[in-house]
C-alpha positions in Angstrom: 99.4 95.5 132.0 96.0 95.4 133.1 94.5 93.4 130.6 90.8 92.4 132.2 90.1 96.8 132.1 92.0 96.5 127.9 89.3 93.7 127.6 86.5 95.3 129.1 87.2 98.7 127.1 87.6 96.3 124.0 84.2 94.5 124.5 82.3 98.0 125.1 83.9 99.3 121.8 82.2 96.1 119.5 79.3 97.0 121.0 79.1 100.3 120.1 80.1 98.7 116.3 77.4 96.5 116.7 74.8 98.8 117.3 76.6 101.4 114.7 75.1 98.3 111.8 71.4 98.7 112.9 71.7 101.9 110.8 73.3 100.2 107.8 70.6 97.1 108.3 67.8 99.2 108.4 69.2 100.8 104.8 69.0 97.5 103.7 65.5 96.8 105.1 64.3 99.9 103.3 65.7 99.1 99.9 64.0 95.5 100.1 68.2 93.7 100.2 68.9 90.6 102.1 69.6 91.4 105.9 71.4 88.7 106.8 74.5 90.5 106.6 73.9 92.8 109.0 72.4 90.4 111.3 75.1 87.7 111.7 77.5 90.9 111.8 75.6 92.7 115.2 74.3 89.4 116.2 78.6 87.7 116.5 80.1 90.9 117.1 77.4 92.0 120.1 78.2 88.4 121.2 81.7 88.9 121.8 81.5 92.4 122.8 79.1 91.6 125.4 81.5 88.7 126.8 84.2 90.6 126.9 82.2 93.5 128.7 81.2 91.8 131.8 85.1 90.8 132.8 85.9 92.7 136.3 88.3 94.9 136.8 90.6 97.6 138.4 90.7 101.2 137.3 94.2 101.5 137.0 94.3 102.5 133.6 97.9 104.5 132.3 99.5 105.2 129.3 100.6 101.6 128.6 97.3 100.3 128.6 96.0 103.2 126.7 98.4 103.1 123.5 97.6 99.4 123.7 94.0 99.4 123.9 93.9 101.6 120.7 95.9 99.6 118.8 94.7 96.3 119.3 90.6 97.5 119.3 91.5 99.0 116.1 92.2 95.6 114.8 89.3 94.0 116.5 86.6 96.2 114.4 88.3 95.6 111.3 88.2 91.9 111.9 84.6 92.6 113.0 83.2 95.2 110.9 84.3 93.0 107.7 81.5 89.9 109.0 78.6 91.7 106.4 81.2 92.5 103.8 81.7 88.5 103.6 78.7 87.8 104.0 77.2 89.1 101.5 79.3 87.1 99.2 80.8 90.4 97.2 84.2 89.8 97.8 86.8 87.2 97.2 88.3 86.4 100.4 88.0 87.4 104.1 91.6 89.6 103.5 89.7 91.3 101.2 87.2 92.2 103.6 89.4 93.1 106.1 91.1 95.3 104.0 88.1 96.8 102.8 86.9 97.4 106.1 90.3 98.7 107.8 90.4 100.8 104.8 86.8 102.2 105.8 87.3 102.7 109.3 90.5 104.1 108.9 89.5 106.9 106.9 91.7 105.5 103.9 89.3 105.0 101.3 91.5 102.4 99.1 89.7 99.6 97.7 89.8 96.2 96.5 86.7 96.5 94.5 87.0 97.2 90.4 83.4 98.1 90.6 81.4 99.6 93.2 77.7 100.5 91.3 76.7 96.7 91.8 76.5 96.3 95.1 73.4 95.9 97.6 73.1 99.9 99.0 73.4 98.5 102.5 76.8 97.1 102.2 78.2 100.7 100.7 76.3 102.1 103.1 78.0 100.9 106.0 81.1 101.3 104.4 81.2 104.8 103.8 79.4 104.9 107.2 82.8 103.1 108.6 84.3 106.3 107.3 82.4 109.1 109.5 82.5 105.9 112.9 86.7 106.4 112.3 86.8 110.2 111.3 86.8 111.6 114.4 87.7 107.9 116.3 85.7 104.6 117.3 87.4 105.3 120.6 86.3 108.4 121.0 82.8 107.8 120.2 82.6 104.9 123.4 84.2 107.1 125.8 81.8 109.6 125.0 79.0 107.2 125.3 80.3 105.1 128.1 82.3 107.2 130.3 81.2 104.2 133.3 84.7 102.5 132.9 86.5 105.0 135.6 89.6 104.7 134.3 91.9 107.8 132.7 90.3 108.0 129.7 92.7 110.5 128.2 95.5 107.9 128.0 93.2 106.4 125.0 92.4 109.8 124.0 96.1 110.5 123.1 97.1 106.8 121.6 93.9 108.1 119.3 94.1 111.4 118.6 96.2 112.4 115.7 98.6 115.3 116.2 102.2 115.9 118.5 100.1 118.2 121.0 96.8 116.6 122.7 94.8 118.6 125.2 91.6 118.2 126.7 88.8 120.8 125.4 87.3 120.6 129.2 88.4 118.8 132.3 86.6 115.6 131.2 88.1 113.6 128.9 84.5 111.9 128.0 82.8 115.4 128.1 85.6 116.6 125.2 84.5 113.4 123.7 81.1 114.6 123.2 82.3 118.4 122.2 83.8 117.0 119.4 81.1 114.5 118.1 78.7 117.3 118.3 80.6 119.4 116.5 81.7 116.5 113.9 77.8 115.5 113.7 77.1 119.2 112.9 79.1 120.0 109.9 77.9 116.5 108.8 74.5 117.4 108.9 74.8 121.2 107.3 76.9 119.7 104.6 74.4 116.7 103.8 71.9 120.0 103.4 74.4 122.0 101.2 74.5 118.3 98.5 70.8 118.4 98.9 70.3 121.6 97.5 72.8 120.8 94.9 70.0 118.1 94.0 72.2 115.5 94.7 69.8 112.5 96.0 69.5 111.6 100.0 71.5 108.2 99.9 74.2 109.3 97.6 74.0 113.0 99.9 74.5 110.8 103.0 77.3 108.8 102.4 79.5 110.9 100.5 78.6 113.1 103.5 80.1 110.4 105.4 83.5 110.1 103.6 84.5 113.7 103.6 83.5 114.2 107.2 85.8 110.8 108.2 87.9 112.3 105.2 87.6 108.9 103.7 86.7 108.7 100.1 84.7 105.7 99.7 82.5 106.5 97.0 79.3 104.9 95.7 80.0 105.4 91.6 82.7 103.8 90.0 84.6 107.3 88.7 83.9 109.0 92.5 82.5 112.6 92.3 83.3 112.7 88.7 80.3 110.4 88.0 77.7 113.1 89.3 78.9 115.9 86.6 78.1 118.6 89.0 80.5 121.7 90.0 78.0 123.0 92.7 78.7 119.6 94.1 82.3 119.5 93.7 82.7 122.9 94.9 80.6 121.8 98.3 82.9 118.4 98.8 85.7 120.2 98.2 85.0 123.0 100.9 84.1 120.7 103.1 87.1 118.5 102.7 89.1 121.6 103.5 86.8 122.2 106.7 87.1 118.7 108.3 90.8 119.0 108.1 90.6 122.0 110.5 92.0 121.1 114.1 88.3 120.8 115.6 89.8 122.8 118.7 89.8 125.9 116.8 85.7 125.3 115.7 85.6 125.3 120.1 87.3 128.0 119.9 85.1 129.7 117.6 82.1 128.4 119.6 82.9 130.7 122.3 83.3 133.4 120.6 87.4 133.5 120.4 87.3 133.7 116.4 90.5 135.8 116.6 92.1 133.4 118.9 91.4 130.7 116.4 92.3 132.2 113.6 96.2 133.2 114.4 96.7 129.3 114.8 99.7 128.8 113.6 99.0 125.6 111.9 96.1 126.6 110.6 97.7 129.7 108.6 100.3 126.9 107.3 98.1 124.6 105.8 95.3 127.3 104.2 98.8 128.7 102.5 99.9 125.4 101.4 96.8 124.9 99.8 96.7 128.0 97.8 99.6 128.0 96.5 99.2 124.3 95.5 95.8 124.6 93.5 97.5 128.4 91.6 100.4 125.8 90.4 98.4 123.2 89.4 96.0 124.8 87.7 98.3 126.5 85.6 100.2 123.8 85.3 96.5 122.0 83.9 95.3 125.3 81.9 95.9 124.0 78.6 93.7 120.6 79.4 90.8 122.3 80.0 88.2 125.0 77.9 89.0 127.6 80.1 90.5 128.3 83.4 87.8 128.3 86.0 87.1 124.9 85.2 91.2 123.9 85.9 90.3 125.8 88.7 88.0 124.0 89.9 89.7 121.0 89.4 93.2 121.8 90.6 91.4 122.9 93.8 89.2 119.2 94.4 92.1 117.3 93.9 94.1 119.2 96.6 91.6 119.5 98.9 91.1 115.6 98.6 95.3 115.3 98.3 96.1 117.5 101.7 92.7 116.1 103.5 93.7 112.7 102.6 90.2 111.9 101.7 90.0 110.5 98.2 87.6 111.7 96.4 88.5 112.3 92.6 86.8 114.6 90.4 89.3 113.8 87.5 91.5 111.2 86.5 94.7 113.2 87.4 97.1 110.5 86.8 97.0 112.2 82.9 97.7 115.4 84.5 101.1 116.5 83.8 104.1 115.2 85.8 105.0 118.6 88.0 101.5 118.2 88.9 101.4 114.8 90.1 105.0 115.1 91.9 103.0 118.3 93.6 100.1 115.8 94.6 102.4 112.7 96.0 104.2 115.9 98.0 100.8 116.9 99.2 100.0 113.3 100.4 103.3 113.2 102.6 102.1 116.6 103.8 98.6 115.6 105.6 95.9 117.7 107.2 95.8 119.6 110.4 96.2 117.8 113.8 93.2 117.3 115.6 91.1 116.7 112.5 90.1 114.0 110.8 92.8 114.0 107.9 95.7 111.7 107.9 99.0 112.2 106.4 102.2 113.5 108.6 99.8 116.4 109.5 101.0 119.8 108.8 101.7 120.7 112.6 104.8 118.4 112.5 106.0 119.8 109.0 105.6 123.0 110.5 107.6 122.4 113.5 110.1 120.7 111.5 110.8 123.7 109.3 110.9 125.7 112.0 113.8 123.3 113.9 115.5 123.4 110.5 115.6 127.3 110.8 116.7 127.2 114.1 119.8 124.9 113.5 120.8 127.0 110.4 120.9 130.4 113.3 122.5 128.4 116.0 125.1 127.6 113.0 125.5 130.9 112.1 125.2 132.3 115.7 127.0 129.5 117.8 126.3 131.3 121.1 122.7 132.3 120.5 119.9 130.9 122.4 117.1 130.2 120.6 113.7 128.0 120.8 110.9 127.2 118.8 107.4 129.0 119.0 104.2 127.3 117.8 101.0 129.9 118.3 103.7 132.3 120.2 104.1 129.7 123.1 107.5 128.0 123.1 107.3 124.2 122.1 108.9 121.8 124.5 111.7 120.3 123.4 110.4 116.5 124.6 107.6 117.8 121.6 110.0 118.0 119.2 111.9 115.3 120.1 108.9 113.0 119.4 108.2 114.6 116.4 111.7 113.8 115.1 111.0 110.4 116.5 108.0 110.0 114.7 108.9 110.8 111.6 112.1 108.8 111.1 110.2 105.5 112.1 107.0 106.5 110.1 109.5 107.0 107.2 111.2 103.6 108.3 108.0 101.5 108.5 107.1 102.6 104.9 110.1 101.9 103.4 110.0 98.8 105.3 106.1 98.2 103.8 107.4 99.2 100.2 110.0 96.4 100.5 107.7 93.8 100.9 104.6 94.9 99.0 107.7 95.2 96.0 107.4 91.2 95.7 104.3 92.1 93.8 106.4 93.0 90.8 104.1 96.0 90.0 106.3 99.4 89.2 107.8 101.1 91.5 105.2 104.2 91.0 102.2 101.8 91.8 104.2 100.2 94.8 105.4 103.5 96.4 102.3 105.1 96.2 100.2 102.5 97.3 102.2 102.2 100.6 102.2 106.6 100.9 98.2 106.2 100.4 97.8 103.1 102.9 100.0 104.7 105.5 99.5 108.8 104.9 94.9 107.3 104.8 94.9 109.1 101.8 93.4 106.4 99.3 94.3 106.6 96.1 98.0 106.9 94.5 98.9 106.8 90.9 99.0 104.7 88.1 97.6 101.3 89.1 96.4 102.5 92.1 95.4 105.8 90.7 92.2 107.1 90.9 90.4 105.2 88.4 92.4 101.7 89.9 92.1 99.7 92.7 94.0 97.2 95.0 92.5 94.2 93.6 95.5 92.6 92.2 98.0 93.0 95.3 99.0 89.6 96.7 97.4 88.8 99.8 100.6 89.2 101.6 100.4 92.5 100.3 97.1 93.7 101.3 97.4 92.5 105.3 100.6 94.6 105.1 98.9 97.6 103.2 95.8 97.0 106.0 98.6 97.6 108.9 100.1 100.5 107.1 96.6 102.1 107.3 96.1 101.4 111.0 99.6 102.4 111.9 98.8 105.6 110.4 95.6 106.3 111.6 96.7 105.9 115.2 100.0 107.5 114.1 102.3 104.6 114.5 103.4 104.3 118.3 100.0 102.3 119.3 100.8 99.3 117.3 104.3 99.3 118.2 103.2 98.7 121.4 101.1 95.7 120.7 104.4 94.3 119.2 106.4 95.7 122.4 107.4 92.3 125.1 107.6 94.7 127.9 103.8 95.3 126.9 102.4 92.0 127.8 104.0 92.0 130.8 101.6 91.9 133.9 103.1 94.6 136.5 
């Protein structure tokens, strides 16, 4: 393991964090709030970033120290990024604000806070701007910023990236780096445009701007969107929540000029009909709640969109919506978004592949002596793909039934518990009942919240990352 280059990379990563809070300090600075936050939080994490930074070392830089990299710099800006949220004396314990924080940067959006309207605008600031940092990956964002380390890069790409498949856009790994935060900064920007013409105010346009492009959900009024009472800007979040749970590939694709290309993904055909035919049953199932049926709609289609994206968001408090419907959601939040975007969850590309290994064994039953493999985009899928896809989704399953176990010693029911654990480890947010849209993860033990914290990094980097850090062979120099 080379640890000195793990360091180094480490070090340049709280950096990029601590210049990331000069935005969030200057919010503060604007509205007149104290800045001491912001400064003890760049001024001790650009301390120990900048340390770590100047250690020398080789380039040899593999898939070991990739995977490991990821997963313990993911813990090192949680433990970081929460210095202002203590600070600032808001919440009850530093677990709490690592929670809140790992929640942020994690593209969760579950929260520890009952009430979220009283607090300094600099402190939700940066934590909805935590959200869009971790959307398309921390990582990500300091390769493409400091591609000086001359090591493979692309080993941290994959430990990061979400999805079965990972390819480079272009030969670079640091140049498809910057591809992607272009495009990612992009739809941020035309979507903070779209809320300001639906006269939604420039903070509140920013950082719930901030949350659905990191498909987060952290929200700056107690009852989310719902608070604003506007369907132009529901109708916008909820687009756009669709949109950032695109594979970003395909919005390269379509870049060039290879719409058609783009649009016969496979994937993407999948998760489009999911949706659809998830928003027609709900808001039947919803018609007779509501005056009419646009306005179920409208509803039925938010609450997917924030579901299947994983984001957050709530336009409703659809723990009173009917039980098929709420079954349908906790489906949707096993389900995911795309690979290669910025939603959590399983992601659809391994629920499609898995149906489609289903079908196969069901021929190869029928038709012993047939040959047969499985296509994704009309290219056959290797089967070392789909072994790790069957991998991955027996020890995902295991680690949260596993998580439920423990968080269980709560005593809460087991609807609260399970879905707390599917929200923490899917990055989805909220669950149901105590944890439903209109609760919060207050009153979880301590115990409980460190556990819910991991659960959200595991399934941000898609579990095999923090393995690693838990792996002996790991530590061992070579």
């Amino acid at each position: 393991m080379n640890f000195r280059l793990v360091f180094r990379l480490a070090g340049k990563t709280l950096l990029v964090e601590a210049a990331s809070m000069l935005l969030p300090l200057a919010v503060a600075l604007l509205y007149r709030e104290d800045p001491a936050p912001f400064f003890f939080g760049i001024g001790i994490t650009a301390g120990v970033g900048f340390l770590l930074s100047l250690l020398r070392s080789d380039t040899r830089f593999h898939a070991r120290e990739g995977f490991f990299s990821a997963g313990l710099i993911w813990l090192l800006v949680g433990l970081f990024g929460a210095i202002p949220f203590y600070i600032c004396g808001h919440f009850d314990s530093y677990v709490d604000c690592f929670f809140e924080c790992i929640s942020g940067f994690t593209t969760t959006g579950s929260s520890i806070l009952r009430a979220v309207e009283g607090l300094p605008k600099g402190i939700l600031f940066w934590r909805s701007f935590t959200h869009w940092l971790g959307g398309m990956g921390i990582l990500v964002l300091t390769i493409a910023l400091l591609p000086s380390l001359g090591a493979r890069t692309l080993h941290v790409m994959k430990a990061e990236s979400p999805g079965p498949i990972i390819s480079k856009l272009v030969p670079k790994a640091s140049q498809s780096s910057k591809i992607l935060y272009t495009i990612y900064f992009g739809l941020t920007v035309i979507m903070v445009l779209c809320l300001l013409l639906a006269d939604m105010p420039l903070y509140d346009a920013l950082v719930n701007s901030f949350a659905t492009a990191g498909t987060g959900g952290f929200s700056v009024l107690n009852i989310s969107i719902g608070g604003y009472g506007s369907p132009a800007c529901e109708i916008i979040i909820g687009v756009f929540m669709i949109l950032f749970s695109v594979n970003f590939a395909l919005y390269f694709l379509i870049l060039n000029g290879k719409v058609r290309q783009a649009l016969k993904s496979d994937e993407l055909r999948f998760f489009l009909l999911v949706v659809a035919v998830s928003v027609l049953l709900i808001s039947f199932n919803i018609n007779s709640m509501y005056p009419d049926y646009l306005t179920s709609l409208r509803h039925a289609f938010f609450q997917v969109s924030t579901i299947i994206s994983t984001t957050g968001f709530s336009s409703v408090d659809f723990d009173l919506w009917p039980e098929f419907s709420r079954t349908l959601l906790v489906l949707l939040m096993l389900f995911g978004a795309c690979a290669g975007s910025t939603g959590g969850g399983v992601k659809s590309c391994r629920v499609l592949l898995l149906l489609k290994c289903v079908r196969r064994e069901i021929q190869q039953i029928l038709h012993p002596r047939s040959v047969s493999v499985v296509k994704l985009d009309g290219r056959v899928v290797d089967e070392k793909v789909l072994h790790t896809v069957m991998v991955f989704l027996g020890t995902y399953m295991l680690i949260a039934f596993s998580a439920m176990l423990v968080v269980a010693l709560d005593n809460f029911s087991f609807g609260t518990t399970f879905t707390a654990v599917v929200a923490c480890i899917g990055n989805i947010g909220p669950g149901l009942e105590q944890v439903g849209p209109m609760g919060n993860f207050a009153d979880f033990s301590p115990l409980s919240k460190i556990v819910l914290s991991m659960c959200m990094i595991i399934g941000r980097l898609e579990v095999f990352p923090i393995l690693v850090l838990f792996s002996k062979s790991a530590w061992q120099r070579v």
